[in-house]
VEXNU-929274 format. One line per 10 residues: their letters; for each residue x, y, z of C-alpha. Coordinates in steps of 0.2 Angstrom, whole numbers. Layout:
! VEXNU-929274
a) X:Y:Z; ...
***
This chain:
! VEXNU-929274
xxxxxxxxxx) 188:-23:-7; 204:-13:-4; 214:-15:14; 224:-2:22; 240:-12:29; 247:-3:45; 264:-8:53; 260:-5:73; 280:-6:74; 295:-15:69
xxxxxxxxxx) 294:-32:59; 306:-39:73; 314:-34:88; 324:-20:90; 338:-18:104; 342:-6:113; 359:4:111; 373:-3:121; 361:-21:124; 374:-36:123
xxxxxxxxxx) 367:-44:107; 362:-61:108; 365:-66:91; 372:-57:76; 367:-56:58; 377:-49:43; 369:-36:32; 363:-49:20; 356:-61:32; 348:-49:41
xxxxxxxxxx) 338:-42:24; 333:-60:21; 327:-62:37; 316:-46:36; 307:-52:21; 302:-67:26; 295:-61:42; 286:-48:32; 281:-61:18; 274:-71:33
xxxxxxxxxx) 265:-55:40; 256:-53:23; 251:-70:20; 241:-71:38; 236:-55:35; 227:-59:18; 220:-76:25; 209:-66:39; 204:-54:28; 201:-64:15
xxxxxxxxxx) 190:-77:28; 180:-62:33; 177:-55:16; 170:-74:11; 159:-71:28; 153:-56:24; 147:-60:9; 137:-76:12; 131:-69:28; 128:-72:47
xxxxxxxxxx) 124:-90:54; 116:-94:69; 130:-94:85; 141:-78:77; 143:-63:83; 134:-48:76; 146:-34:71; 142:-14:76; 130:-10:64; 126:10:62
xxxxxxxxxx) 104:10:56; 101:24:45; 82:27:43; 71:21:58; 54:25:58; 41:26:73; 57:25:83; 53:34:99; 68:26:110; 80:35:94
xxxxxxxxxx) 90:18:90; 103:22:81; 112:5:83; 110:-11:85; 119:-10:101; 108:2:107; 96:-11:109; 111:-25:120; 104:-33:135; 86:-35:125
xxxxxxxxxx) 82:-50:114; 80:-43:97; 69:-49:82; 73:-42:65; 59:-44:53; 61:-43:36; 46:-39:27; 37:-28:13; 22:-21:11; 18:-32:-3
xxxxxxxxxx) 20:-50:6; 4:-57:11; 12:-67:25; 21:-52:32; 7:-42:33; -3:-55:43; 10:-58:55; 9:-40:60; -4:-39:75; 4:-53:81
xxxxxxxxxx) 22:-45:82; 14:-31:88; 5:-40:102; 21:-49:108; 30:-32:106; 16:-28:122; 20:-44:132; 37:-43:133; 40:-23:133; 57:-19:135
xxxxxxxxxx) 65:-37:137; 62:-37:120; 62:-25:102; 55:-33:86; 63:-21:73; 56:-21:57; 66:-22:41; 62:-16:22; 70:-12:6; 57:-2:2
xxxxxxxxxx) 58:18:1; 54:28:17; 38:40:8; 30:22:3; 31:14:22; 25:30:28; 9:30:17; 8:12:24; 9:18:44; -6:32:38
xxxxxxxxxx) -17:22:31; -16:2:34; -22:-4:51; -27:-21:58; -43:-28:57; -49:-19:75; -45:-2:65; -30:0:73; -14:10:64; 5:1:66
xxxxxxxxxx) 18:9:76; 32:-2:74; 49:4:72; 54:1:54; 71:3:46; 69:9:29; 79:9:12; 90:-5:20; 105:-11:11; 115:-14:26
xxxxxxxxxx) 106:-28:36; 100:-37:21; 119:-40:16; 123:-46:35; 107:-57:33; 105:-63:17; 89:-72:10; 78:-77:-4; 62:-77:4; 51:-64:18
xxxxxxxxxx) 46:-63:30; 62:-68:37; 66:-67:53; 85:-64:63; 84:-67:81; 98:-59:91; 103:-63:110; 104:-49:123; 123:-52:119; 122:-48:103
xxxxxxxxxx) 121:-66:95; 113:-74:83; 104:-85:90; 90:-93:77; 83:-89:58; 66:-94:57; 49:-89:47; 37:-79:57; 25:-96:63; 39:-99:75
xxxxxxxxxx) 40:-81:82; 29:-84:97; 26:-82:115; 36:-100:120; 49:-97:108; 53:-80:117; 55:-85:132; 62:-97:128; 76:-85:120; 76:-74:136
xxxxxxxxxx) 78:-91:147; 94:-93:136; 85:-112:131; 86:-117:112; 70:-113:102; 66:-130:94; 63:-124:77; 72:-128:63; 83:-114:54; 77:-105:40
xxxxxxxxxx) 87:-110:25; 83:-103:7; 81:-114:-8; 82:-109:-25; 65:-110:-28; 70:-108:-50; 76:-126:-49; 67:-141:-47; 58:-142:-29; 70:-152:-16
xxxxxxxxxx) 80:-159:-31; 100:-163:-28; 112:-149:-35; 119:-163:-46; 101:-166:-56; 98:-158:-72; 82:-160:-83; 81:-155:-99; 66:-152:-109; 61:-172:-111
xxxxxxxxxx) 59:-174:-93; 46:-179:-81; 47:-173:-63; 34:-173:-48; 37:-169:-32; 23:-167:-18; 27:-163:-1; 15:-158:14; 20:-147:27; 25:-127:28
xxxxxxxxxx) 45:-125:23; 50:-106:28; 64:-107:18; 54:-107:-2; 42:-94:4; 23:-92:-5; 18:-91:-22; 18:-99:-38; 29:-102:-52; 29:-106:-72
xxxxxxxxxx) 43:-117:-78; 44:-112:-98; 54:-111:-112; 50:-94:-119; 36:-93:-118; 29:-113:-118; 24:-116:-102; 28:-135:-98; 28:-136:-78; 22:-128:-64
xxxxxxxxxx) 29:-125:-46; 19:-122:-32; 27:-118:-14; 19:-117:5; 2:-117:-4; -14:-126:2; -23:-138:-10; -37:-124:-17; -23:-112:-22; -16:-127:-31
xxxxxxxxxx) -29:-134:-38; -39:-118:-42; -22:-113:-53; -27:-130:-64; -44:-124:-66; -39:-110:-73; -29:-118:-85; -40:-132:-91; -54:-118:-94; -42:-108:-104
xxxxxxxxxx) -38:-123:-117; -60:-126:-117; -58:-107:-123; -66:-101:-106; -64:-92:-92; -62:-98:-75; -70:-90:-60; -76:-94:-43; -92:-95:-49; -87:-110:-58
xxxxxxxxxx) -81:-120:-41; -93:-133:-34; -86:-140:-15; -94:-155:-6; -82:-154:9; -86:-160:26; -66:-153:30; -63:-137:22; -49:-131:35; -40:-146:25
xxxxxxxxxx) -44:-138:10; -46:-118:12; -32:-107:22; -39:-103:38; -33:-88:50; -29:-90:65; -34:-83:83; -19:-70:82; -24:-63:64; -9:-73:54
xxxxxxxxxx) -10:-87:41; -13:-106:47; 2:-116:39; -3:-133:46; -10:-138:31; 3:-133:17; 11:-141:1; 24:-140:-10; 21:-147:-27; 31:-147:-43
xxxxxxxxxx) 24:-154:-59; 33:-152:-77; 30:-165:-91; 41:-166:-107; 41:-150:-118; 32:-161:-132; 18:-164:-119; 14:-147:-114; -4:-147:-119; -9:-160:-106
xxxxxxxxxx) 0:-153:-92; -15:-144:-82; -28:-161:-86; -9:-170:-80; -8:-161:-65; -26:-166:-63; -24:-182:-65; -7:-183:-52; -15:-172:-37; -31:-184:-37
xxxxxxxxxx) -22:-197:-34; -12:-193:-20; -18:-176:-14; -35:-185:-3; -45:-172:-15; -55:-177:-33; -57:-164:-44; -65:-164:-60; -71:-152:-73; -91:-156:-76
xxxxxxxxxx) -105:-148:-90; -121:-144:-80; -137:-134:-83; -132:-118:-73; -144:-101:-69; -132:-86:-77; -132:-69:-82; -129:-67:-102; -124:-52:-109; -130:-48:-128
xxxxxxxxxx) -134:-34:-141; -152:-27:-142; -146:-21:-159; -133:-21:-173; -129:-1:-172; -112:0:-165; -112:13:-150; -99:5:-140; -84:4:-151; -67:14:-144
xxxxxxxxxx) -62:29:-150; -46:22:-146; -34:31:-133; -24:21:-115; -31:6:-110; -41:11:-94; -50:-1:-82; -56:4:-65; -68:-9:-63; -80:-6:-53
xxxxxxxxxx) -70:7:-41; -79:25:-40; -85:23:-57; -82:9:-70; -74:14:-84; -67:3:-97; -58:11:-112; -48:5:-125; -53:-11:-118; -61:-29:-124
xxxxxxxxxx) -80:-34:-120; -72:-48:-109; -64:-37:-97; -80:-31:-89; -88:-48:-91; -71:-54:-81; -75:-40:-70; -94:-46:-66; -88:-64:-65; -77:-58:-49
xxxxxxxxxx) -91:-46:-41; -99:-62:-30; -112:-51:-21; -120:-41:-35; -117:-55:-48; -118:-69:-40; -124:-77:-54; -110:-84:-69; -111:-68:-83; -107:-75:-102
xxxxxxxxxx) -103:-64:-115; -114:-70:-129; -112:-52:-140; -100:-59:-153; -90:-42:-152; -73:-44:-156; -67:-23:-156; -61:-14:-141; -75:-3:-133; -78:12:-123
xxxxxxxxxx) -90:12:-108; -94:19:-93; -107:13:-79; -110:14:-60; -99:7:-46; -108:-10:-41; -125:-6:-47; -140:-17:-46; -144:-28:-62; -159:-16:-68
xxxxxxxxxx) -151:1:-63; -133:-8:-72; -147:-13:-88; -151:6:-90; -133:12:-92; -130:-4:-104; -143:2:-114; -135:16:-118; -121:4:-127; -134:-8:-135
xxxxxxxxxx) -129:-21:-122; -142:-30:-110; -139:-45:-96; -154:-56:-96; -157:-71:-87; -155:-88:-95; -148:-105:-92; -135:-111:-99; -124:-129:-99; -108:-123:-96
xxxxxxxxxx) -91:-132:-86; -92:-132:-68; -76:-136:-59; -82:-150:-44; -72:-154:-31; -75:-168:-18; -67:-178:-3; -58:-193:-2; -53:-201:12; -36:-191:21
xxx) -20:-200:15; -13:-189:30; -20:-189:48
***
């Protein structure tokens, strides 16, 4: 970054004409004595910009001021804030979110709802990356689930706030005192109606701040550990950590895939992840047909919602499980093994007699085989049409449908070429065997051993 340097005057005093001097210097002296007081002026100069610089780039922290910021796009933005000091004397919540984060999305009636509590002792301003056409498509057609549309004020297409508030992770949440402070950085199951007023009370929040990790390294490791592909590394933690965000990760090496990382996830998320690994090495596919639960707690074991529509965290992990490269091959039966143990869960794949759907030929002329062309699967939208696509994809496509399926559909064809077809959206199993028939295909009822994926409770190691 380039600085302008402006002299507001002399480097040192200048007397009048016709002053008594209180010292003299010679020509010489006096040159020397100016650069140095210059070379002094430089050097503080270039420590406070440099200190500012190294501040702007790792970001705000909670207790600094927040700088003048001028907000370019903002829309639903009926008070026309154009800066963030427009909005001095309110507490202010900056949200980042996108329309792609699950958590965000959930959180939203509930933001909206506090919005309404508090009216103007506070302004929750919402904050994306994301181009203005695609948040305005969001604000026409998503609503919440009383079918009512979002009016939020968004800023849009941001670049400014994200580098004053840098993250890894949304939603992530800035929280800025009427006197333009910040005051906490938290996930949004801390944004709640104690916690603002609270803020507005000028009390401390209680929460702990939202720090990012770097979720590509091992899960809560030291900087100063490094594993290589002979190593073996478990961690498994409960309790929601804001600062790793949701989701799931593949530690590989190209594309061997010897560990996996899991992060603010409840123990079916995890666990159905290892299902659908072990089915893959049994040459199968997992689906949620294939899950058996005998639970007599399944708010341990399922995400629940809670009352104000967003995501209950109570009963998140974070687990990381890798094995040595050598040993990739049992790292899902592994994983198995390791989350039994500790997790207060047994899970275990089983061969039963089981009612399905099987889908077969009714003859050997070929009258579904591509005629090449794009792959094109809408499955099951306003009509199903698989082109240029495997057999399995619509047998995938069945195993997902739970209400007109509900049954586990096998491909017993023995068709290995990509096929054109075309049937109904979600039709009944006869009117669906009519439109097959045109392919030479029929689902018939059968029974059939296949693996079940059984998962009982232990008792709780946690209360």
């Amino acid at each position: 970054m380039k600085h302008k340097i402006r002299f507001p005057g002399p480097l040192w005093p200048l007397r009048k004409l016709n002053d008594p001097a209180p010292f003299s210097l010679q020509p010489a002296s006096q040159h020397r004595y100016g650069i140095a007081l210059l070379i002094l002026w430089l050097l503080v100069y270039l420590f406070t910009a440099l200190r500012a610089n190294a501040q702007s780039a790792e970001g705000l922290t909670v207790g600094q001021p927040v700088p003048e910021i001028q907000l370019r796009l903002i829309l639903n933005n009926p008070s026309r804030i154009t800066r963030l000091s427009d909005l001095k004397g309110r507490l202010v919540i900056l949200d980042f979110w996108a329309t792609w984060c699950g958590g965000c999305l959930a959180a939203l009636p509930k933001m909206e709802a506090l919005q309404q509590k508090f009216g103007n002792q506070l302004q929750i301003l919402a904050v994306t990356y994301e181009p203005r056409a695609k948040i305005e498509h969001f604000f026409r057609t998503r609503t919440d689930d009383h079918g009512r549309k979002y009016h939020f004020p968004t800023v849009v297409e941001d670049t400014v706030l994200s580098r004053l508030f840098p993250h890894r992770f949304i939603p992530h949440l800035v929280w800025i005192t009427p006197d333009g402070r910040v005051q906490e950085i938290t996930g949004t199951e801390d944004v709640n109606a104690a916690g603002i007023s609270a803020a507005l009370h000028r009390q401390s929040l209680q929460v702990a701040t939202k720090v990012d990790m770097d979720a590509e390294r091992p899960l809560f490791a030291s900087p100063q550990l490094v594993l290589d592909s002979s190593s073996f590394y478990s961690v498994f933690v409960k309790g929601h950590y804001p600062g790793l965000g949701s989701g799931t990760r593949f530690r590989q090496q190209d594309t061997l895939v010897y560990g996996r990382a899991f992060t603010n996830a409840y123990l079916q998320e995890i666990l159905v992840n290892v299902a659908y690994g072990l089915f893959a090495q049994q040459h199968d596919v997992y689906s949620t047909k294939r899950l058996v639960l005998w639970l007599s707690h399944a708010h341990r074991f399922i995400r629940p919602k809670k009352a104000d529509g967003s995501w209950d965290t109570a009963e998140e992990y974070n687990y990381e499980f890798r094995v040595p490269l050598v040993r990739r091959d049992s790292l899902y039966s592994d994983m198995l093994s390791d989350l039994n143990r500790y997790s207060g869960f047994e899970a275990r794949m089983e061969p039963r007699l089981t009612d399905c759907l099987v889908l077969v030929r009714t003859d050997s002329t070929d009258r579904m085989r591509s005629r090449g062309g794009p792959v094109v699967n809408t499955a099951f939208t306003q009509h199903s049409q698989f082109q240029n696509c495997p057999l399995r994809y619509l047998v995938n496509d069945m195993n997902d449908d739970l209400l007109t399926f509900p049954q586990p559909v096998l491909d017993e064809t023995g068709y290995t070429g990509n096929v054109d077809l075309l049937v109904s959206t979600r039709p009944d199993l006869p009117t669906l065997n009519r439109e097959l028939a045109a392919y030479g295909l029929q689902l018939r009822p059968a029974r059939r051993r296949i693996s079940l994926f059984v998962i009982t409770e232990k008792t709780p190691l946690h209360p």
